[in-house]
N, C-alpha and C positions, 0 to 999 in steps of 0.2 A: 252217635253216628260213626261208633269204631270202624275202621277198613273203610271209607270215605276219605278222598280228597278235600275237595272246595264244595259237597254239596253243604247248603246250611240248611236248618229247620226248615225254614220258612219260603224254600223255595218250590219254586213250580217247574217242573221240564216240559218245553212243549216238543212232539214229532208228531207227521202226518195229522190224523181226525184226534190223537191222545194225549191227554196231558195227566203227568204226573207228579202227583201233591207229596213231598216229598216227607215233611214235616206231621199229615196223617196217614201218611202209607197207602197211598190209594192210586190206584190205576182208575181215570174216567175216561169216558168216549162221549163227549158232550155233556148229556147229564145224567149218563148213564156209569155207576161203578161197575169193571172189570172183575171177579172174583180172583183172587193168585193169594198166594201160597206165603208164608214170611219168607222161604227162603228165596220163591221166585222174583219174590221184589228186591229183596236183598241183590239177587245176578242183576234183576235189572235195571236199579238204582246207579252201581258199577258201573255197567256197561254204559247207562245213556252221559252219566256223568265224564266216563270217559272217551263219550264219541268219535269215531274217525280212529280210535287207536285198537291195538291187538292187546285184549288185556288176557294175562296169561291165564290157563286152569289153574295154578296154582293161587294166582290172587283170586280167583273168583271162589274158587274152594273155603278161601281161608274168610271172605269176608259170609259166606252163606254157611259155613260149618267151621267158628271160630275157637270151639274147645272140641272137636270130636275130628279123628280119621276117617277119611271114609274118598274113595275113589273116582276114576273120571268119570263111572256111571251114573253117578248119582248127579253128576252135574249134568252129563247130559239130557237127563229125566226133567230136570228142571228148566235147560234153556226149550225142549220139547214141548214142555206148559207155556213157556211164555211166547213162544210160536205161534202155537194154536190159539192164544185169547190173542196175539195182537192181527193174528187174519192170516196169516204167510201162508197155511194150508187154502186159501181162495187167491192168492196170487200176490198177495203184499208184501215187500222185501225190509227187514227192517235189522234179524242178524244174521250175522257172517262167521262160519269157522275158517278159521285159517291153518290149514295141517298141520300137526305138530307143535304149533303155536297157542292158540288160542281161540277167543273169539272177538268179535268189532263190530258195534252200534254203528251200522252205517247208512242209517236216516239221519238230516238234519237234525239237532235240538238245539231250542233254543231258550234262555231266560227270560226273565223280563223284561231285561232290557233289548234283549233280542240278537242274534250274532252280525259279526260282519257280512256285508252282504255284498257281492261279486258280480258282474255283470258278465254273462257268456255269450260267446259270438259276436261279440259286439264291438267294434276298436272306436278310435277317433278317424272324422271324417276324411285328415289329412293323416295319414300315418307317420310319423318321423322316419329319416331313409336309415337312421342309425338301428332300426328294429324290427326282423324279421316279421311277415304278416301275420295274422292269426288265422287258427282254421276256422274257417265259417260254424263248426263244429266238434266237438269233442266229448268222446263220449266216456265216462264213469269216473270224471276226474272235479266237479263239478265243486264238491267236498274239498278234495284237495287244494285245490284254486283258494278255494275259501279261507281254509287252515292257515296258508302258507301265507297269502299273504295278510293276514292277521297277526300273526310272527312275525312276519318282514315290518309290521309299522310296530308293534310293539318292540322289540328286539333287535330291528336294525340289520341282523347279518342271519341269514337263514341257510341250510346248504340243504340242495335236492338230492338225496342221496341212493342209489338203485344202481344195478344191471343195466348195461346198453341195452339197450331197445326197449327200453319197460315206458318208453317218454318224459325224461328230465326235462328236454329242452322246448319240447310242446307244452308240456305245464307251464315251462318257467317263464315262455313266451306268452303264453294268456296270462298270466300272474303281472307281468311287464304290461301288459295290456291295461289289462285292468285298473291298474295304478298308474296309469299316464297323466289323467286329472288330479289326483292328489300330488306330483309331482310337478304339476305344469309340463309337462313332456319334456321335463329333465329325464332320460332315460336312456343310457348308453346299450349298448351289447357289443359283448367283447366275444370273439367266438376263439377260445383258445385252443380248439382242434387241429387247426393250420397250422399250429407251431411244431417244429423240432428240438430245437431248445430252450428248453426253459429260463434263461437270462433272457431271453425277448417276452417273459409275457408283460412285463411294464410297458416294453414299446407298443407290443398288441394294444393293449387297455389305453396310451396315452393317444393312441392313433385312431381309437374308437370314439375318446375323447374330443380329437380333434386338436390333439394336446402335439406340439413338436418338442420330445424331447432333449436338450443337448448338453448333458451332465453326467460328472461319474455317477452320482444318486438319481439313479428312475425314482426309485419309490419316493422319495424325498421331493421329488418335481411332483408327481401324480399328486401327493398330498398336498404341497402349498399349490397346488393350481387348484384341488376343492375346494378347500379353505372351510369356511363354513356353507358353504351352499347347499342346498337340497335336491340330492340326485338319485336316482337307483341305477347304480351300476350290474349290470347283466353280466358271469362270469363263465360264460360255456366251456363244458368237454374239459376239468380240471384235471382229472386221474393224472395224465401223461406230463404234467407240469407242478405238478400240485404240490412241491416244494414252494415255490417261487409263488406260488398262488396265494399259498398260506400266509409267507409272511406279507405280502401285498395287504390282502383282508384283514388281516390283523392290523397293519399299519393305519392303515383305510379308516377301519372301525373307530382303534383306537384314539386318531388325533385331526379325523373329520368330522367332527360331532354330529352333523346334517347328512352326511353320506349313509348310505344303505348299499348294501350289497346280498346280491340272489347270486349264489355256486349250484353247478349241478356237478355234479363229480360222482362217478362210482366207491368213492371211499371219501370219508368226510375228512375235511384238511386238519381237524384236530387243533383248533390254535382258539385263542382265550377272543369270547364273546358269543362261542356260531354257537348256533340253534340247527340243529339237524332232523330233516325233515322226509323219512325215509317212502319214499313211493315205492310202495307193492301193485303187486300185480292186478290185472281186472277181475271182480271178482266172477267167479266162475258157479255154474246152474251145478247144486251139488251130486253125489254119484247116486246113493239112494232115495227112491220117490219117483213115480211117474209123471211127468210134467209134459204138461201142454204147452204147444209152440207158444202161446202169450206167456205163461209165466217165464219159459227159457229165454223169453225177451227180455223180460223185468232185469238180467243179468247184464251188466255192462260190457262182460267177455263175448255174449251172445249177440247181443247189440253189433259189436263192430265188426265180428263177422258176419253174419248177415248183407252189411253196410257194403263191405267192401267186397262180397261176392256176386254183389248186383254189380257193384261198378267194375267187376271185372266179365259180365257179360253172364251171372245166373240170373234168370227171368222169373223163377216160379216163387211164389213167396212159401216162408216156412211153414210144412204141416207138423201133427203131430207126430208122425211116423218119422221122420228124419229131426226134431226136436231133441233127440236124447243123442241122434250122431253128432250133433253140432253142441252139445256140451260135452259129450265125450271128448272131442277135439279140441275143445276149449281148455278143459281139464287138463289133457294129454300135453296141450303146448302152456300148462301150466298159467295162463293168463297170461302171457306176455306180448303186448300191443303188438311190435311188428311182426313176430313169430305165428301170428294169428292174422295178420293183413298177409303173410305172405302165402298162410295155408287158403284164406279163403280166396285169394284171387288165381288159383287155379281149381275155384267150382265151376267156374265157368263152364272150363273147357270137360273135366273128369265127372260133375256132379256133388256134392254133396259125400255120398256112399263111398263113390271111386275115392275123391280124394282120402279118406277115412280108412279107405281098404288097402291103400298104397302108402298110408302113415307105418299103418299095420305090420303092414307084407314085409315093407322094407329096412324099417327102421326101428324096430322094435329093439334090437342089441345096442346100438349105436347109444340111443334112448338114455339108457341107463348110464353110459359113459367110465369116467372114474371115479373110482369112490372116494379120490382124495381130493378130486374137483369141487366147488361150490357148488350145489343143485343148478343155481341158474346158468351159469356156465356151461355145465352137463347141455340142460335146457337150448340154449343159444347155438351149442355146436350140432347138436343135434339137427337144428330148424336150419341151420347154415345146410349140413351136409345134405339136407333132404331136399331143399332148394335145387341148389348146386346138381343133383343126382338129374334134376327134370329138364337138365339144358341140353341144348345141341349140343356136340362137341364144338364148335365153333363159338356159341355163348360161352363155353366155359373159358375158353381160350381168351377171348376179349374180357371176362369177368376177372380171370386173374391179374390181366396185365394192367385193367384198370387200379388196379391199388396201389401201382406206383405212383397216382396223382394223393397230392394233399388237399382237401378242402373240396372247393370248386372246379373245375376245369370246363372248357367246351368241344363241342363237338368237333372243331377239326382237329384240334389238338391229340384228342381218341383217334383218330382217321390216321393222322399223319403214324402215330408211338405205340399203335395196337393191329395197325396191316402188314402185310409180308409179304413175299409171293405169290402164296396161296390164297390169301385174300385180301380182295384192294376196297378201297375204303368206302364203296358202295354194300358191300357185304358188313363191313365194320358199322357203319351206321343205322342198318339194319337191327342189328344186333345187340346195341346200347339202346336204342327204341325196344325192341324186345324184353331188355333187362328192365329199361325202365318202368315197362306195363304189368311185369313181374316182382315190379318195388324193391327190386332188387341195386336200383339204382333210382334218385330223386332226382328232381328237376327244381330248378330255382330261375325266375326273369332276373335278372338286374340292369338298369338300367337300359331296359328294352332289347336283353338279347339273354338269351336259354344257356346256361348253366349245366350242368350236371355234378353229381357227387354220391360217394360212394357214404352210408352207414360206418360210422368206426368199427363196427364190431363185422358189417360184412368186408371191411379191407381187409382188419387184418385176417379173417378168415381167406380170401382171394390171395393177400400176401402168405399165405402158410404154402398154399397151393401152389404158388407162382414158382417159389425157391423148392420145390417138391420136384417140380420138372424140369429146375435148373435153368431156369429163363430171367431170372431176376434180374444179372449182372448186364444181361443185352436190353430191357426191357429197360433200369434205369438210364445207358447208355441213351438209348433213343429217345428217353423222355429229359435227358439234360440234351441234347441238341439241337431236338424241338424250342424247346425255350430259349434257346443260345441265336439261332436262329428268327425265333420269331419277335423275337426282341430288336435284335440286330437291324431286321428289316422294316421297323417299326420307327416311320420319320417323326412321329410326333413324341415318342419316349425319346429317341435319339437325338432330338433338338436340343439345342444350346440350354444349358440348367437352370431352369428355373421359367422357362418360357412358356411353356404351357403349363396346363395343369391335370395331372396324371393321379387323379383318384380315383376315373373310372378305370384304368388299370389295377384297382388292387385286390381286385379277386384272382389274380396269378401271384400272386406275392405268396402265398404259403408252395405253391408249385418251386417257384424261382427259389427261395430257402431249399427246398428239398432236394433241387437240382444240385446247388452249386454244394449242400452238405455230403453229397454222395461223391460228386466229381472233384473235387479236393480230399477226400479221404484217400488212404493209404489202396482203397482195394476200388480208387474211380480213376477218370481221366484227367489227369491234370489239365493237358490241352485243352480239352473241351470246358474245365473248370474256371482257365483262365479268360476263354471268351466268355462265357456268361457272368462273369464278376465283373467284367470290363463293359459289357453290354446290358448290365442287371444295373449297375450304376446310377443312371439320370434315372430310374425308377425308384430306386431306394431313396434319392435325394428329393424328389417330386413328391414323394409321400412322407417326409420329413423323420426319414428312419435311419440318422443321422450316425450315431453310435455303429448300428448296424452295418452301411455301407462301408465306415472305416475300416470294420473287422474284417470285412469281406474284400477288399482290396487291399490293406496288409496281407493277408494267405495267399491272393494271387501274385501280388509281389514279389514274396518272399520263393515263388516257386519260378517266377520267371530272373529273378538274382540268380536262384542256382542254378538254372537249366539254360538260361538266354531266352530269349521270348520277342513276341512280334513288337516291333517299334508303336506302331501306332496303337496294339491293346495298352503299354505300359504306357503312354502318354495319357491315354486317357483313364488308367487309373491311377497315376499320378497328382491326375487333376483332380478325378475327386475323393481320391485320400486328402487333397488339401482342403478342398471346402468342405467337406466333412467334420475333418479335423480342429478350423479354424473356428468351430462354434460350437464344439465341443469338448477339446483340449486347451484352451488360452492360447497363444500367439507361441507355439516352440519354434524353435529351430527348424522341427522335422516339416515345419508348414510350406516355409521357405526353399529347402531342399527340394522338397515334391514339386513347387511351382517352376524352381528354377530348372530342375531336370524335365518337365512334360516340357517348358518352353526349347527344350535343344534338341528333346526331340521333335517339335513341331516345324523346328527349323530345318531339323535335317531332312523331314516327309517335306516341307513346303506348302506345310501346312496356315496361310495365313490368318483362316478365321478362330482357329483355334491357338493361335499365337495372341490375338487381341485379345482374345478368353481367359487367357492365364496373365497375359498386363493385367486385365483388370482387375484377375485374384492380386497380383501381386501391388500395384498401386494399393489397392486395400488393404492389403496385411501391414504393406509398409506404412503405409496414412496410422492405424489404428496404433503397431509399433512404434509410431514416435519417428519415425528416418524420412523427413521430408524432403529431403534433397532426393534420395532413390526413389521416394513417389513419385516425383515433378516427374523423375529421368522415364520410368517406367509409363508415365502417360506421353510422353513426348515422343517415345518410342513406337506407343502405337497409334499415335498420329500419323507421324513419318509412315508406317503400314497401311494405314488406312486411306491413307493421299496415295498412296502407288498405287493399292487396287482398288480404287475407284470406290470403297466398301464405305456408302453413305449411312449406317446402321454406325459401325466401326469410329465411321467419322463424328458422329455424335458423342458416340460414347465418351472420344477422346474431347471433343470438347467443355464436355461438363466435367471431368477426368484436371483436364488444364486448368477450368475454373477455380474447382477444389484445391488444388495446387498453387494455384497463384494467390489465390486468399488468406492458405495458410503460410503459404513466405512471407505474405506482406505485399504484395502488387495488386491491390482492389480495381483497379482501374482496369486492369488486364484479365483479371478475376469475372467483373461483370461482361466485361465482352462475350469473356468465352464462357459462360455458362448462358445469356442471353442468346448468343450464337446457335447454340444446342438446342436452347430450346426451341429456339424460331426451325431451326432442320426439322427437329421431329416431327413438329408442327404439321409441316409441309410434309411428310412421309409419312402421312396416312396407315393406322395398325401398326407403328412403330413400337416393340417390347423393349425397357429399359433395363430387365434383366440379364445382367452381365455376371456370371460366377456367383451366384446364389443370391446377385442383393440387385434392387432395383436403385437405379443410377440416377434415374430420375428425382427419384425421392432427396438422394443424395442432394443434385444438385440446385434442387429447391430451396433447399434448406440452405446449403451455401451463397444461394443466391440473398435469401433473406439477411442473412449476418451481412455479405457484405453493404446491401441496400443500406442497413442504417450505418457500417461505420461511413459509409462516402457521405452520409446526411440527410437519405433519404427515409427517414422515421416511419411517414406513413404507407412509404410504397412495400418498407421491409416488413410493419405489419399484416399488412395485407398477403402479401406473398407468407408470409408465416402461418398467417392460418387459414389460406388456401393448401398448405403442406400437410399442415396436419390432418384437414377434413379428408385430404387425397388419401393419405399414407391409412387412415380409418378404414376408409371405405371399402378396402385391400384387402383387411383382418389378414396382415401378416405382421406376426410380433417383431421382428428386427427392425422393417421400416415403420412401425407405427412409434417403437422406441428413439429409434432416429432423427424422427421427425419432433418427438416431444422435448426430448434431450436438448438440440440445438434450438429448437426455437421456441423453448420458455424462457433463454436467455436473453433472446430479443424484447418478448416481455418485461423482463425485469430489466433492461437496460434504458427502458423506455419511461422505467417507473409504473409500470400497472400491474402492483404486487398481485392487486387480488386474481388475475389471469395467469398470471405467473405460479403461485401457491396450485391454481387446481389444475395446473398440465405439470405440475411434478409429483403433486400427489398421485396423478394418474400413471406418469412415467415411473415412479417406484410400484404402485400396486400391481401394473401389469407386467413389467420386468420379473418382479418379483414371481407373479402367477407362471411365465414362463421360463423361472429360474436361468434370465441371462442378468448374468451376478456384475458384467463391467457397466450396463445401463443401469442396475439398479445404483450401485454404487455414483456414477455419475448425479442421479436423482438425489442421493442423500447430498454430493457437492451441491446442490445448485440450490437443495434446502437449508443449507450452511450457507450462503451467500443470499441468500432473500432473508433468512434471520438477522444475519450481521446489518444485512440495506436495514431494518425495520429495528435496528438500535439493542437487538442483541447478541451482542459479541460474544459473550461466554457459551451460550449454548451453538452458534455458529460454528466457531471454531472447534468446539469438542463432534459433532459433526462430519465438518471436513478432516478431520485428522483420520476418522474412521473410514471415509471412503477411500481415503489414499491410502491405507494399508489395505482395501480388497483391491485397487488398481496396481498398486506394485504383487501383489499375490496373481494376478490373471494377465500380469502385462501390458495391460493397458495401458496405453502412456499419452495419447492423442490429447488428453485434455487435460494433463497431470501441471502442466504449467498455469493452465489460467486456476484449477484448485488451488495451486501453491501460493498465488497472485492473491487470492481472494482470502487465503489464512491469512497472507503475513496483514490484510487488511484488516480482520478482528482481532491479529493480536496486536496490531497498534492499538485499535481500540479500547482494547481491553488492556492499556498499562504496558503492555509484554516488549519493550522495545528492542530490547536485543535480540532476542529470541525474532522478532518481526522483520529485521534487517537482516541476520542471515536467511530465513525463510525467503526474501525477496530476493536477495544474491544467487540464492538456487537455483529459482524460478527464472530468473535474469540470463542465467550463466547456463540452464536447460533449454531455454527458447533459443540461443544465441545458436548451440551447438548442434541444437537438432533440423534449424531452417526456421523454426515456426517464428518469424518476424513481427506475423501480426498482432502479437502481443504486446509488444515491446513497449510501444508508445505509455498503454495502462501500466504496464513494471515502473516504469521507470516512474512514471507519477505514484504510484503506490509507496515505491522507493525515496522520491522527493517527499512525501507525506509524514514519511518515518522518522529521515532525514528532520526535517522541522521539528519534528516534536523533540528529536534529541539536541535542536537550538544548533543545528547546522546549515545556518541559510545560505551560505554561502555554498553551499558543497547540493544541498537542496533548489535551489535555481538553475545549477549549473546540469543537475537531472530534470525539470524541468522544458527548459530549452532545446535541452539533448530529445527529450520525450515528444515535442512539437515538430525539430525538424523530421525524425523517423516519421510520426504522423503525415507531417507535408509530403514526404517523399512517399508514401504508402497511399495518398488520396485517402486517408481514412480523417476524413471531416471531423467525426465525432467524436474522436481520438483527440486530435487537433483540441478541441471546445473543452475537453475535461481539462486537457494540459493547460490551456490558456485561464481556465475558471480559477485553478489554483494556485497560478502563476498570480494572477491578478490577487487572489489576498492576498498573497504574503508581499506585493507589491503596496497594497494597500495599507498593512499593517505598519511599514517602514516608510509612511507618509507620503506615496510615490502614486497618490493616485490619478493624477493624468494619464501616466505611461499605463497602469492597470484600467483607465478607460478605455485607450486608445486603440491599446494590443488587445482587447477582448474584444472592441468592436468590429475588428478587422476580419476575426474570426465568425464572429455571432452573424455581422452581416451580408458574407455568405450562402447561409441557409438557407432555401427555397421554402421549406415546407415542414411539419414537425414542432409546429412552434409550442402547441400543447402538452408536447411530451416532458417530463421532468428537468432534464439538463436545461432546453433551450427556457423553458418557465424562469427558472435558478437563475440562468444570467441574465434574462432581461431585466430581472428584477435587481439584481447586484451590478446591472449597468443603471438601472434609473436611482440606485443609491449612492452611486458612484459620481453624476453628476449633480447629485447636492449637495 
């Protein structure tokens, strides 16, 4: 079987009513033998073995005449024979020449075992919203469908490779269809056409994802948030990015093992793994032979025109007389899907003939193009300029200016940045309806409201023409002012950050990028640049395109530094350069500066509810920073604001704000009030949002609320309230407070002694930290598994552990919880022998709690410290931390503090034969407690009190 692939002996090809015996050479039709020729079987062995593909004359030459010369006639003579025995002269399609190319079996075949099989027209009964719809129908891609995605499960990374308009993203989207059950409706789509640059297509993809990026490494986030899962990632419109694409898929491929990825791009990315998957055109009713309208049907280029000449208002069905113009035409616009929907939806109006006769008349030169262009290209501009030639002036006029939009846009948006004088925006609307029924313009619902969008390949054609007549420079103008504009006056983006939720805004997000890329370049308006970066803002940060709004407000900054600029634009993007910044550059300096400059200028507008706004960025950064004393100041602050105007939202905030603050000094008593306080407010203020500067406060102060409930001695109330935080902060599916909440209150867990609840909310707090690459929670999760090891008796792995998390918390600055870390080492390296090493470790820890506010610790230091103390056989100097450890407790209300100091106080009391005073002074304490008594600590002393008394 020289010049054979994969066919073997013994195999069978099935197409249509034929199956062929490959192994005796035989063409049957049932049970009936086909007579042909050796060399006809030999083309069509080739051919069916390599179905769906363009096998060249040359192979086909070489395997039908393997030792002899001989020319394209003689092949042609033979694909002729195998024509006529497989029926094609009574109307049956089975091959295809492809111009200068070749020829392609393109009838199904299939093995024995049979091929992949594809379902058309068909979706799932809910559609997922992440996935453009399917068309009810599609016509001659059927095969393709098929092909491709057989590749995509075998091979993992496929790329749809063609000419704009030929339908990459129509296939790719039945392909995506199709494969939604094999996937479980894992199935992203990334539409990478909206972009202008290409460093955002990770945020594109992580946003399709549902992924908030906040790290130097996108690529590095997109892949640990895969992980191993099984998804098909949809990568649209690659060409114009297809750097950044490539190494994405690459990355993707290479270190997601489960992930799959479909690219459509006009040029394939070239990078190690794709499978390239190139769609040609429909094939078209060939030039010689006279055919009858049914057979010019059999044709898939014929097919869809036809299709769309009815839906464009022709009535008659095809005869045979007009059969050979509608291949002609077919022919002429070379098969290429849209170029052919846009010829025939003006049969309507011209006929069949007319349109044919006005291809003719008019464009015959044009046709041809340059000869150093790509044919399809040629092809594309051609159909562009013939279009284009049928409009009113008026159409053309709106058709150009439409190409300053990216993506989607709507209809008033067209109205407001495409009317003039001459025409107001009753005519304009007109006119985009007119385009649209000339598909010259697509229409998309989202979310129950009409879209429109412009073809890439018809923009930039519209963009060629636009800058032709010199309207470009006023046309971008007017389309960054619009959005500067309709943004501005838009209460629901403009709200406080983070309070609503602004995903049905993000079909303007490629607009808004394309605005402010023009109006910040050297040849836009900076003024106008600088309000839409200022106004573009709480939409960047609502869609969690975090990286993004930073960059975008450094530029407007940087231009209102040099020039002077409006007070209240640079306030507010001061503000959200800082929240931006703060969860995706670690804790700088420059965080600080931004919060404390948007606050002077908030003071000098009098501005007060965006003065509470930036307390609360700043209580935060300082809390996370380690500077409790500036925290406390900074909530106290905007208390004091929030008591003047009356501002009972404000007033909450600052209450749970106090909580947190007073907890972490050390004043639990004061602690519970005011976050109890807060919460009773909200309570009572009905649709109250706890999002304050990007983080929900709420969550915060639940969680505070929980730690302080068990140090006062409340065990079982701070359980409860624990894992009422956590179900809350889930329920949200926002990664910061769900880490939040796992963080602080797995410690309650483990304080309480119920390792095994504690193990599976930090395993969770590392996997999902991890999946959203915020590296100071994940780090926290490895502390907190270094302290459940050490409680469960082993030290060595503990301690190697925590030593790891506190070098990524000194690397990202995190320092909020770097003392009770420290606390919890120098505890396994007592453990573990280390006692020098243990005692300075605790002196650190002692001497950071002291200097930074955080008091609440203290009590535990210093017991950890008496612990050390003892073992190195210095009781005296160990009592005396002790004691020290109990009154800080007393004075703190932290009960449970109290019970450990007194538990340890009492053996070493014990040990020196002092056991009345170690009954008495633990009783004192033990009998206090309310409730809790199941929890580990109070267990341990009851029982060390009823041994105590025998």
């Amino acid at each position: 079987m020289s010049g054979y692939r994969n066919v073997q002996p013994g195999d069978v090809l099935s197409f249509g009513p034929f199956s062929l015996l490959v192994g005796s050479r035989l063409l049957k039709r049932a049970d009936k033998t086909i007579p042909l020729g050796g060399r006809a079987l030999d083309v069509l062995i080739a051919l069916t073995e390599r179905a769906g593909e363009v096998v060249s004359y040359s192979d086909l030459i070489s395997v039908a005449w393997p030792s002899a010369t001989v020319d394209e006639a003689n092949l042609r003579v033979q694909i002729a024979a195998l024509r006529k025995a497989l029926g094609e002269d009574k109307g049956a399609r089975y091959i295809s020449n492809v111009a200068g190319r070749g020829y392609c079996f393109v009838a199904p075949v299939s093995h024995a075992t049979g091929p992949l099989t594809v379902a058309e027209g068909k979706g799932d009964e809910e559609r997922p919203r992440k996935l453009p719809p399917q068309l009810v129908r599609m016509v001659g891609r059927t095969e393709a469908i098929r092909a491709i995605s057989e590749q995509l499960m075998r091979g993992r990374f496929v790329s749809v490779v063609g000419p704009g308009g030929i339908g990459k993203t129509t296939v790719a989207v039945s392909v995506a269809h199709a494969l939604l059950t094999g996937f479980r409706g894992a199935v992203s789509f990334a539409d990478l056409g909206a972009l202008t640059n290409p460093q955002l297509v990770p945020t594109a993809v992580a946003s399709a994802l549902g992924l908030m990026v906040q790290t130097h490494d996108p690529f590095g986030t997109l892949v640990a948030f895969l992980g191993d899962k099984k998804v098909l990632l949809v990568l649209d419109s690659c060409e114009h990015v297809i750097d950044s694409a490539a190494v994405l898929a690459e990355r993707v491929v290479s270190e997601a093992p489960q992930a799959h990825i479909l690219a459509t791009s006009r040029e394939a990315l070239r990078v190690e793994g794709e499978h390239v998957h190139f769609l040609y055109s429909l094939d078209c009713p060939p030039e010689h032979g006279d055919r009858t309208a049914e057979e010019v049907l059999t044709y898939p280029a014929a097919q869809l025109f036809m299709e769309r000449a009815v839906a464009g208002g022709y009535s008659a069905p095809l005869n045979d007389v007009e059969a050979p113009i509608v291949s002609a035409i077919c022919r002429r616009l070379d098969g290429i899907a849209l170029a052919i929907e846009l010829a025939a939806s003006r049969a309507g109006a011209l006929g069949i003939g007319g349109t044919a006769e006005l291809l003719d008349r008019r464009f015959g030169l044009l046709w041809h193009g340059r000869r150093t262009a790509l044919p399809r290209h040629r092809t594309l501009n051609a159909m562009l300029d013939w279009s284009y030639s049928l409009l009113s002036q008026h159409e053309k006029e709106v058709l150009c200016r439409l190409s300053v939009f990216v993506g989607d846009f709507t209809l008033r948006a067209v109205c407001s940045i495409a009317s003039d004088a001459e025409s107001n925006e009753s005519h304009v609307a007109t006119s985009v309806v007119s385009l649209a029924a000339k598909s010259l313009v697509s229409t998309n619902v989202i979310s129950g409201s009409t879209y429109y969008r412009l073809l890439d390949i018809t923009r930039a054609y519209a963009a060629a023409k636009l800058a032709d007549c010199g309207e470009n420079e006023r046309v971008s103008w007017r389309h960054a002012v619009f959005f500067a504009e309709f943004l501005q006056q838009n209460e629901i983006v403009q709200s406080k950050f983070g309070e609503h939720d602004l995903s049905e805004y993000a079909p303007h997000i490629g607009n808004v990028r394309a605005a402010l890329e023009w109006a910040l370049s050297d040849h836009g308006d900076v003024g106008i640049g600088v309000d839409l970066a200022a106004w573009a803002a709480p939409l960047f940060i609502g869609l969690s395109l975090l990286n993004e709004c930073r960059g975008w407000c450094e530029r407007a900054l940087a231009v209102i530094d040099a020039a002077g600029g409006n007070t209240r634009l640079e306030m507010i993007l001061q503000e959200a350069l800082a929240l931006s910044s703060m969860y995706t550059q670690g804790h700088s300096a420059q965080i600080r500066v931004a919060i404390e400059r948007a606050l002077v200028l908030a003071e000098t507008l009098d501005d007060r509810p965006r003065q509470l706004q930036l307390l609360a960025g700043l209580n935060l950064f300082l809390n996370r920073l380690g500077d409790l004393r500036g925290s406390l100041a900074a909530a106290e602050r905007g208390s004091t604001i929030a008591r003047a105007t009356a501002d009972v939202g404000g007033l909450i905030w600052a209450e749970w704000m106090l909580g947190i603050s007073h907890y972490l000094e050390g004043n639990q008593a004061s602690a519970q009030l005011h976050c109890e306080r807060g919460l009773t407010l909200a309570a009572e203020l009905r649709g109250f949002n706890g999002n304050y500067f990007g983080c929900d406060h709420r969550i915060r102060a639940l969680v505070a609320l929980a730690r302080v409930l068990w140090l006062r001695g409340f065990s079982d109330r701070a359980l409860t309230t624990a894992k009422q935080v956590i179900d809350e902060a889930s329920s949200q599916e926002q990664p910061i407070s769900i880490c939040v909440s796992l963080m602080y209150c797995s410690s309650v867990f483990l304080w309480t002694g119920d390792f095994t609840s504690a193990a599976a909310f930090i395993e969770k707090l590392i996997a999902y930290s991890g999946r959203y690459s915020l590296e100071p929670y994940r780090a926290a999760g490895i502390a907190l598994q270094g302290e459940l090891a050490i409680a469960r008796g082993d030290a060595a792995t503990g301690v190697q552990l925590l030593k790891c998390a506190l070098e990524t918390m000194h690397a990202e600055q995190y320092r909020v919880v770097v003392t009770t870390v420290l606390g919890a080492l120098a505890e396994g390296l007592r453990k573990s022998g280390q006692l020098a090493e243990a005692l300075s470790t605790i002196g650190d820890a002692i001497a950071q709690a002291t200097n930074t506010g955080a008091r609440f610790e203290l009590p535990e230091l210093l017991r950890i410290k008496a612990q050390i103390l003892a073992a190195r056989h210095d009781r005296k100097l160990a009592i005396n931390s002790l004691r020290e450890a109990l009154a800080v407790a007393r004075e703190q209300s932290a009960l449970a503090l109290e019970l450990r100091a007194a538990m340890t106080l009492a053996r070493l009391l014990s040990e020196s034969n002092e056991r009345d005073r170690a009954r008495h002074d633990l009783a004192l304490v033990f009998n206090r407690f309310t409730e809790g008594f199941e929890t580990s600590d109070l267990r341990e002393a009851r029982e060390f009190l009823s041994e105590l008394r025998t």
